[in-house]
N, C-alpha and C positions, 0 to 999 in steps of 0.2 A: 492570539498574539504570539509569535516568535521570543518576547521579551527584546531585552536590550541589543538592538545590532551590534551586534562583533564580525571583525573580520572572518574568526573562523566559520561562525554561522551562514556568513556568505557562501564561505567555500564548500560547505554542506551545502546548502540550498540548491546551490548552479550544481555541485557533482550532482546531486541528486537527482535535476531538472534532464539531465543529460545522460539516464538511465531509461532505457529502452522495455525493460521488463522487472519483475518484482524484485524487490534486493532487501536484504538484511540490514542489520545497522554497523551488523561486525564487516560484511562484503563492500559496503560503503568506506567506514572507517579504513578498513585495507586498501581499498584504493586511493584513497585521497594522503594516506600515508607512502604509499608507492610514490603519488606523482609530486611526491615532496612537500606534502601536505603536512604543517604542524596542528594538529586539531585531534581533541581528547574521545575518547569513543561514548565516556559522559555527554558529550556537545551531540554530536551527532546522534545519540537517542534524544538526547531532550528534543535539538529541532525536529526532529522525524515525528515524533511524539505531540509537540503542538503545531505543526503542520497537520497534522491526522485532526488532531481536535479542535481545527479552524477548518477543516473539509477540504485541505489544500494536498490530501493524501488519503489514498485506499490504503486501507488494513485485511491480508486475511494471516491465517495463521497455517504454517506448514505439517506435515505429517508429526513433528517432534513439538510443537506449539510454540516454535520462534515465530514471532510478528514479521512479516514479511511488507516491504513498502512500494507503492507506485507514486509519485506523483501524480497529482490531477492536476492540468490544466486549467478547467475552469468548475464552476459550481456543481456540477453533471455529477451525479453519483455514479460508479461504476461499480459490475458484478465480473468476476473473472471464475474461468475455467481453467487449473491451475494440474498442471501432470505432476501426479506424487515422486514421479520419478530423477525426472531432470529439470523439473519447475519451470517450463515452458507456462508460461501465461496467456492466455488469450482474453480480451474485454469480450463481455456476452450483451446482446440487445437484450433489456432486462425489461422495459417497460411494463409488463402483465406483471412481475413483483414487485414494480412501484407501484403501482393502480392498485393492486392488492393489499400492500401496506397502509396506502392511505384509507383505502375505505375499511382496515380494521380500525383505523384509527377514528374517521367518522362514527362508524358503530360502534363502539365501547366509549368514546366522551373521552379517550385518554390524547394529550397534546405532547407536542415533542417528541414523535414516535421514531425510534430509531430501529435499523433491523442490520443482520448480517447475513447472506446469503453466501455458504462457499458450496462448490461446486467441484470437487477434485476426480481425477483417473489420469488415466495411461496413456500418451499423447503418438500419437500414431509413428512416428520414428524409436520413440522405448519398444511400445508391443513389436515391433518388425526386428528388433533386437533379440526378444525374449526367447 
């Protein structure tokens, strides 16, 4: 649950919905503050934070271990290949690490199984720089 709608929570949500690749909650908060946004950078981690924890958001974490956010559309888990460099994101077809998740979770008897899968390197416009 998001908690109590507030207008600012809106305007975190929709910016957020409206971000194309992984974003921060400080690169968020900046922008919604540029575009004349009154909204505390407290609000915009909480929402980011229980949007994450209703599956309504990817998590991975970047070379320095700030939590990085995508929006998820719908209930679909996603795995992203993320360049340490310029944080180009790409979604990966992951299915053989959901299949694999689940049947650890059938063999060991354990329920609720959650996993993180990150995937990071050099995105082919960094290395042509290098």
């Amino acid at each position: 649950m998001l908690g109590r709608p507030t207008p600012q929570r809106s305007e975190v949500l929709h910016a957020f919905m409206r971000c194309e690749d992984l974003v921060s909650a400080q690169t968020l908060h900046a922008a919604l503050v540029a575009g004349g946004a009154r909204v505390g950078l407290s609000t915009v981690y909480r929402t980011l934070t229980a949007l994450a924890a209703t599956g309504r958001a990817d998590v991975v974490r970047d070379s320095n271990g700030e939590r990085l956010f995508r929006y998820r559309p719908d209930s679909h888990h996603r795995h992203y290949l993320v360049c340490r460099r310029c944080g180009l994101s790409l979604p990966l077809e992951s299915d053989a690490v959901e299949t694999w998740a689940d049947q650890i979770a059938k063999t060991t008897g354990f329920a609720d199984v959650q996993h993180t899968v990150e995937l990071t390197g050099i995105c082919a416009a960094c290395h042509a720089t290098a």
